[in-house]
C-alpha positions in Angstrom: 46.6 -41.1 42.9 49.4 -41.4 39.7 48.6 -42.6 36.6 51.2 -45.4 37.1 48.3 -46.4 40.0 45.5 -46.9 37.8 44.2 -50.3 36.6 46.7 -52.0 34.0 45.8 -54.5 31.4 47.0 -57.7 33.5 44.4 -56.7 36.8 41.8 -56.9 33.3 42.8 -60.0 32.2 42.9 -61.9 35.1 39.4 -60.1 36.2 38.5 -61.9 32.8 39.8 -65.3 33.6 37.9 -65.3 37.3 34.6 -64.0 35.1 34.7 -67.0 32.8 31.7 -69.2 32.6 30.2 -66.5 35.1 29.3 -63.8 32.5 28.4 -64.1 28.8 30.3 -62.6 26.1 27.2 -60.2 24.6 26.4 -59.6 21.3 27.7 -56.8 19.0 24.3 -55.4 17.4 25.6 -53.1 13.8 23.1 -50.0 13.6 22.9 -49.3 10.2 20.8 -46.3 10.4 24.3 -44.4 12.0 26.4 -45.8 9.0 25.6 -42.5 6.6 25.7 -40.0 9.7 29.0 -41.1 10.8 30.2 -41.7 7.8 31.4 -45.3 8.9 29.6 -48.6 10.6 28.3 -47.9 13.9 27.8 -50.8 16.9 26.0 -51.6 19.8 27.7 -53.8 22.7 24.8 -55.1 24.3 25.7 -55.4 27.7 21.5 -55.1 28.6 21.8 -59.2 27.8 24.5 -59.5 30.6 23.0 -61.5 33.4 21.6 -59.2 35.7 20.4 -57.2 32.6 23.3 -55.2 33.4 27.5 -55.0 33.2 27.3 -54.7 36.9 27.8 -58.2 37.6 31.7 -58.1 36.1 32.4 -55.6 38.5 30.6 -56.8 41.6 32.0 -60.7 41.0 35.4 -59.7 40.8 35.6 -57.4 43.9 33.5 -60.2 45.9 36.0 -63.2 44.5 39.1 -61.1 45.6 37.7 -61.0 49.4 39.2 -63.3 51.8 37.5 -66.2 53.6 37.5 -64.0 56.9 36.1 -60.7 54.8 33.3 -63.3 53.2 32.1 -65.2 56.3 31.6 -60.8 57.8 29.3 -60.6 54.8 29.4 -57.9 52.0 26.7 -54.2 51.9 26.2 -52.7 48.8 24.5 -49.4 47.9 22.4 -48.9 44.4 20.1 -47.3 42.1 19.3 -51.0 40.9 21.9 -52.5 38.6 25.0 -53.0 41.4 22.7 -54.1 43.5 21.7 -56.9 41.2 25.3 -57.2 40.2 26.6 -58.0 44.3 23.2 -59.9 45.0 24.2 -62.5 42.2 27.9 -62.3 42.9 27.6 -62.8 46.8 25.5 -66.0 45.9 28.2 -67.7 43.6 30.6 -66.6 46.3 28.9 -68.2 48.9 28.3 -65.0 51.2 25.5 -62.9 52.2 24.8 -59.7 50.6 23.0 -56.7 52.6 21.8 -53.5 49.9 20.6 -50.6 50.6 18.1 -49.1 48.0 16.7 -45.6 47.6 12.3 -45.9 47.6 12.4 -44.5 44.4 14.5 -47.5 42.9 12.2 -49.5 40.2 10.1 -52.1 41.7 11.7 -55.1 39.4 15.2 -54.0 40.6 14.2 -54.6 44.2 12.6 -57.4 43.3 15.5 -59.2 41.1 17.8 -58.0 43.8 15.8 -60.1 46.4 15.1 -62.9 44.5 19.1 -63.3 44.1 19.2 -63.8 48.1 20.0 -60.9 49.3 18.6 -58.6 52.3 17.4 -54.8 50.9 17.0 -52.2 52.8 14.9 -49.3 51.0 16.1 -45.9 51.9 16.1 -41.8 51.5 14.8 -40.9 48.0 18.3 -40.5 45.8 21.8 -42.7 46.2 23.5 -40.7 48.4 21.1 -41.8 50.8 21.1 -45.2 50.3 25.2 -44.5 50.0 25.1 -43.2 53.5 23.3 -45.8 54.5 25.2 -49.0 53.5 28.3 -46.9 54.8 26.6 -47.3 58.3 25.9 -50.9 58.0 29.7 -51.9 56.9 30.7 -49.5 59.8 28.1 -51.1 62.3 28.7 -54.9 61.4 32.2 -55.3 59.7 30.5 -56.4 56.6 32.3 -55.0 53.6 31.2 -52.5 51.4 30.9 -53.2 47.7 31.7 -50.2 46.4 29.5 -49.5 43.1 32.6 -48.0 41.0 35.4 -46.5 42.8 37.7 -49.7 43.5 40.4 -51.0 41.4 38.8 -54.3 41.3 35.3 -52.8 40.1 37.4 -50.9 37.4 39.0 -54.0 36.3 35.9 -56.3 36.3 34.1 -53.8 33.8 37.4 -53.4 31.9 36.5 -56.9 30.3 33.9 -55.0 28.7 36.9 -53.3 26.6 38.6 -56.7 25.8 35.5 -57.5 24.2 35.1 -54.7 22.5 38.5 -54.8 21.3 38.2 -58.6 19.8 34.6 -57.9 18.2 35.3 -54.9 16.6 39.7 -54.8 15.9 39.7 -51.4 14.0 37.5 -49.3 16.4 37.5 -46.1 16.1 35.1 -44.3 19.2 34.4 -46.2 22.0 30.7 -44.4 23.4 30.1 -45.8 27.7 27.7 -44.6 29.9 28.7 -42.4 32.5 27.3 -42.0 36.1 30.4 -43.1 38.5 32.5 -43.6 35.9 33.5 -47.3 36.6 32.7 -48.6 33.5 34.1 -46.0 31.5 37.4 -46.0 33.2 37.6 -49.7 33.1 37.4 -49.9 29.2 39.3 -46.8 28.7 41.8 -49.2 30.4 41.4 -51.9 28.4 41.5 -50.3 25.0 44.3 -48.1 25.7 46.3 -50.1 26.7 46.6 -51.9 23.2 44.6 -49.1 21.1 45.9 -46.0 22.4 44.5 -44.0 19.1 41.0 -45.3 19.6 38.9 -42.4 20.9 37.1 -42.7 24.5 33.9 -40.5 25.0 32.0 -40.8 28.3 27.9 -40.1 28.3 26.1 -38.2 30.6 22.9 -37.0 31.3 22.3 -33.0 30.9 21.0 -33.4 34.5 23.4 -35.0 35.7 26.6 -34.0 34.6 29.0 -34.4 37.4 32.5 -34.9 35.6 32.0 -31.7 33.3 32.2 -29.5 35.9 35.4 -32.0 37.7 37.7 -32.3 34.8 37.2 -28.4 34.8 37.8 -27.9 38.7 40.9 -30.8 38.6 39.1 -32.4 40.8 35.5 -34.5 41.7 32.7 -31.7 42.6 29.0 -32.6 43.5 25.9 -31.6 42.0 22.9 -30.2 43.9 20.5 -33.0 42.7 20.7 -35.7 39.7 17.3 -35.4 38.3 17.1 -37.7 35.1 15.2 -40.4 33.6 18.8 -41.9 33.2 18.6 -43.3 37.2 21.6 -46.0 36.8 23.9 -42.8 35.9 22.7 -40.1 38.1 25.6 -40.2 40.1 26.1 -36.7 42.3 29.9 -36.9 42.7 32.2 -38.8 40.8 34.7 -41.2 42.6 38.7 -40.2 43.0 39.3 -43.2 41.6 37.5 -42.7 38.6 38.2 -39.8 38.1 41.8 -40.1 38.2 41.3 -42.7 35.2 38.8 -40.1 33.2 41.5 -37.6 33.3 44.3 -39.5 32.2 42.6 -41.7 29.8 38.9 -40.3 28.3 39.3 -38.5 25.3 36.0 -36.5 26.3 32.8 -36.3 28.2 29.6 -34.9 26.1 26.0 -34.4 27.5 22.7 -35.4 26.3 19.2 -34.2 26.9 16.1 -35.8 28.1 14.4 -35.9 24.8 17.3 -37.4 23.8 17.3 -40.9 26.2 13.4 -40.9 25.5 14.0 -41.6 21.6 17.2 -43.6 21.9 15.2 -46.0 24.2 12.7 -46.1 21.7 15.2 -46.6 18.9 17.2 -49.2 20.6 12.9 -51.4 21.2 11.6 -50.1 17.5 14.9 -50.6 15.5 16.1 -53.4 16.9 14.4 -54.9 19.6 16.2 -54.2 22.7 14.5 -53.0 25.9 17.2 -50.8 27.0 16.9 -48.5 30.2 17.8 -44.7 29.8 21.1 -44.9 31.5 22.2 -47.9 29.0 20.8 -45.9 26.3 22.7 -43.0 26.4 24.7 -43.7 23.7 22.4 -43.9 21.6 21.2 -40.4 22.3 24.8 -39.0 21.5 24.7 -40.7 18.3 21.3 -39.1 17.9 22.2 -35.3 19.6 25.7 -35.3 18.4 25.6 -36.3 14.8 28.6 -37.1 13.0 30.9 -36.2 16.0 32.4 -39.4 16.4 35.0 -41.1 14.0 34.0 -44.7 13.0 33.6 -47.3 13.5 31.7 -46.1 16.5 30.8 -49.3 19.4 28.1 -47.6 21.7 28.0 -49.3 25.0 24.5 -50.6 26.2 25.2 -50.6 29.7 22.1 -51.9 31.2 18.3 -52.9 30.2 16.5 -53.2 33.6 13.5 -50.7 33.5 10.4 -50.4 35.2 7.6 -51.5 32.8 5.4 -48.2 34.0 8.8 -45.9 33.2 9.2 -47.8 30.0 5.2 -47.0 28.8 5.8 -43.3 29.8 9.5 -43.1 28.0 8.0 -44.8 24.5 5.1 -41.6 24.8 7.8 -39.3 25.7 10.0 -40.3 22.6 7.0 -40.8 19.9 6.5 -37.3 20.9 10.2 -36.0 20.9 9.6 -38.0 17.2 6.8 -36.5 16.1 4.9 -39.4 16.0 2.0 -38.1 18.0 0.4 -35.4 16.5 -2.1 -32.6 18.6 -4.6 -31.4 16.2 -7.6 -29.3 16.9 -10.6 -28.9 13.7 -13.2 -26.7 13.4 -15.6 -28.7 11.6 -19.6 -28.2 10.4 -22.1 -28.9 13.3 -24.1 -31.3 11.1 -24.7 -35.7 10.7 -21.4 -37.2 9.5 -19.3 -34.3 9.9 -17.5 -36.2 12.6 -17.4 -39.6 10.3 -15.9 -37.2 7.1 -13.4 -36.6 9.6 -12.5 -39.9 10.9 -13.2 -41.5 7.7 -10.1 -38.5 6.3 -7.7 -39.6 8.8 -7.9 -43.4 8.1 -7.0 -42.6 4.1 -4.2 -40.2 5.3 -2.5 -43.3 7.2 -3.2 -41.6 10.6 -4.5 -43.6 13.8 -6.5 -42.0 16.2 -5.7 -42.4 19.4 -8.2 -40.2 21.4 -10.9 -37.8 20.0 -12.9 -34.9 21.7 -16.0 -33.4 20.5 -17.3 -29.9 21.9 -20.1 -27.6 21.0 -19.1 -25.4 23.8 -15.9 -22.5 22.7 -16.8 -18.9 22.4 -14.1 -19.5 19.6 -17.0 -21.4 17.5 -18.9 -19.6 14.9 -22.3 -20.5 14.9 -23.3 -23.9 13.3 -19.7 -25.3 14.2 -18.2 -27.7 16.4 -14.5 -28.4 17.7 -12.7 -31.6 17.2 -9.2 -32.5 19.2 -7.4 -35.3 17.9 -4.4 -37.1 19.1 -2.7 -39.0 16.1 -0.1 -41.3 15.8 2.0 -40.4 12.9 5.3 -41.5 10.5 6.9 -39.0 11.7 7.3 -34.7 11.1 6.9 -35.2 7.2 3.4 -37.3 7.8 2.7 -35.0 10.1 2.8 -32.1 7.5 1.1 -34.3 5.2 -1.8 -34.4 7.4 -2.0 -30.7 8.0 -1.9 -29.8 4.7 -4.4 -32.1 3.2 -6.9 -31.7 6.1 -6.7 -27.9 5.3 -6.9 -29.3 1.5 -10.4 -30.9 2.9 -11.9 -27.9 3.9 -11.3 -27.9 8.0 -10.1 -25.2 9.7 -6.7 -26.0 11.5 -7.3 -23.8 15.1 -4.0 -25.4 16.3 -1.5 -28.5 15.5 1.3 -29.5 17.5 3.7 -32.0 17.1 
């Protein structure tokens, strides 16, 4: 593959022109919360309002509108973590063929169920992508249906590259360009897109500490694998990125940074407290560079929101798992008298220091006790590490022994 191979600016435009009245133009969301860190106005492309929830469907359409009427009436097989799946379901549909995708059993149950609802036929398989990879590989091989390949075809590239055209229009004088990175189809498509007119604007690929797969590529000069892909960030945790896209990362991403599970957790919960969004940790990676790499990025920034289909049960355990990486929950354990009311002083405290309670334990039995004492555990929702100090202090103010405090 040569760089004068990869995916120009015409194959975007006319993926655009077949894309009309298919996909929506989404919103551009300014975070103003950024605008001091980055010294310069920060956006979110909300591509988690795409139908499908997802920028998938760009991709999938356009490779599905390209087939011919002999490769359509064979059918098309797809393999996904969710979001492609979606994307080829809906696509085969308004193409008017059928769509065949195979699933891993630990995909999210409204992903399976959105994919079938769009008409097509899912097989559930293995318990990680390259499974369900394998799989659909089979199928195509077995049945002459033809594989959809999730990011590593020129006509994927280019259907995401519209993503970049946007981007380009909404916000003229951008500066960082921030995409989610598993495959790297979407990155490379809007790294074709803006460089071909913006060749100054900075492209910066996201991945998941966990599953970092180009890192250790653009080192080697060429696509290595990873061991496993565990991440709360599903739709990227991609093993092995494609030759294909990783010719494009090469020649046209400025860089490729990390970011920690702590990290999705709170930009998921920044993206649903800040401004409303339900955003899945994959789409909101992004966001957790802006929050783990502060000030690293020259505005105006555009963070990509690449996706918002997450499983409601994931989504309850992600908004715990960032109040915590927040501070918003405090652990607090009081040694307080054993007498009437002791317990009530203590709720009765919390309730004027603007704390809520959120579960309480009472116990007599701790050879840590002195005698006429009793331990109280609290779990608190807080403002934040500064409430949380508040609370501390004042409660030690109040006379109760702190035995431990975590937050």
């Amino acid at each position: 593959m040569t760089a004068t191979r990869l995916v120009d600016l015409d194959r975007i435009q006319h993926a655009r022109d077949l894309l009309s009245g298919v996909v929506r133009v989404t919103p551009m969301e300014h975070a103003r919360e950024f605008a001091d860190t980055f010294g310069g106005p920060v956006h979110l492309k909300c591509e988690n309002l795409q139908r499908t929830g997802s920028f998938k469907v760009r991709g999938a359409y356009t490779r599905i509108h390209e087939l011919s009427a002999e490769e359509r009436a064979r059918g098309v097989v797809a393999a996904s973590a969710g979001n492609h799946a979606q994307g080829v379901a809906l696509a085969a549909s308004l193409v008017g063929t059928q769509a065949t995708v195979f699933m891993s059993r630990k995909a999210p149950l409204p992903k399976v169920a959105a994919t079938r609802g769009y008409g097509a036929d899912v097989h559930l398989v293995g318990t990680a992508f390259e499974e369900a990879f394998a799989g659909a590989a089979e199928f195509a091989e077995r049945t002459g249906a033809v594989f959809i390949h999730p990011f590593d075809h020129p006509d994927v590239i280019a259907g995401q590259g519209t993503v970049g055209l946007e981007i380009l229009e909404q916000v003229p004088d951008v500066g960082t360009v921030l995409v989610s990175t598993g495959g790297g189809g979407l990155v490379s498509g809007v790294a074709s897109a803006v460089k071909a007119s913006r060749p100054d604007v900075q492209l910066v690929g996201v991945q998941a500490d966990s599953a970092a797969a180009f890192p250790p590529s653009l080192a080697a000069g060429a696509p290595v694998g990873l061991d496993s892909t565990q991440t709360l960030a599903d739709g990227i945790a991609v093993a092995r990125p494609g030759e294909l896209t990783f010719e494009h990362v090469t020649e046209l991403v400025d860089d490729v940074v990390t970011v920690g599970e702590e990290a999705l957790s709170r930009a998921v919960l920044n993206c649903l407290e800040r401004r409303k969004l339900v955003v899945e940790p994959a789409g909101a990676a992004p966001v957790a560079a802006l929050l783990e790499h502060e000030g690293a990025f020259e505005p105006p920034v555009v963070a990509v929101l690449s996706g918002g289909n997450v499983d409601p049960l994931l989504l309850m355990q992600i908004i715990q798992h960032g109040m915590t990486a927040a501070a918003r929950y405090l652990y607090v354990r009081l040694w307080v008298p054993d007498r009437p009311g002791s317990l009530a002083g203590v709720v009765t405290r919390m309730s004027e220091l603007g704390a809520n309670i959120v579960d309480i334990e009472h116990s007599r039995i701790s050879g840590r006790l002195g005698i006429g004492e009793v331990e109280v555990a609290l779990k608190l929702e807080t403002r934040g590490p500064e409430h949380c100090d508040d609370v501390i202090a004042e409660l030690q103010r109040a006379g109760y022994t702190v035995a431990s405090a975590d937050h």
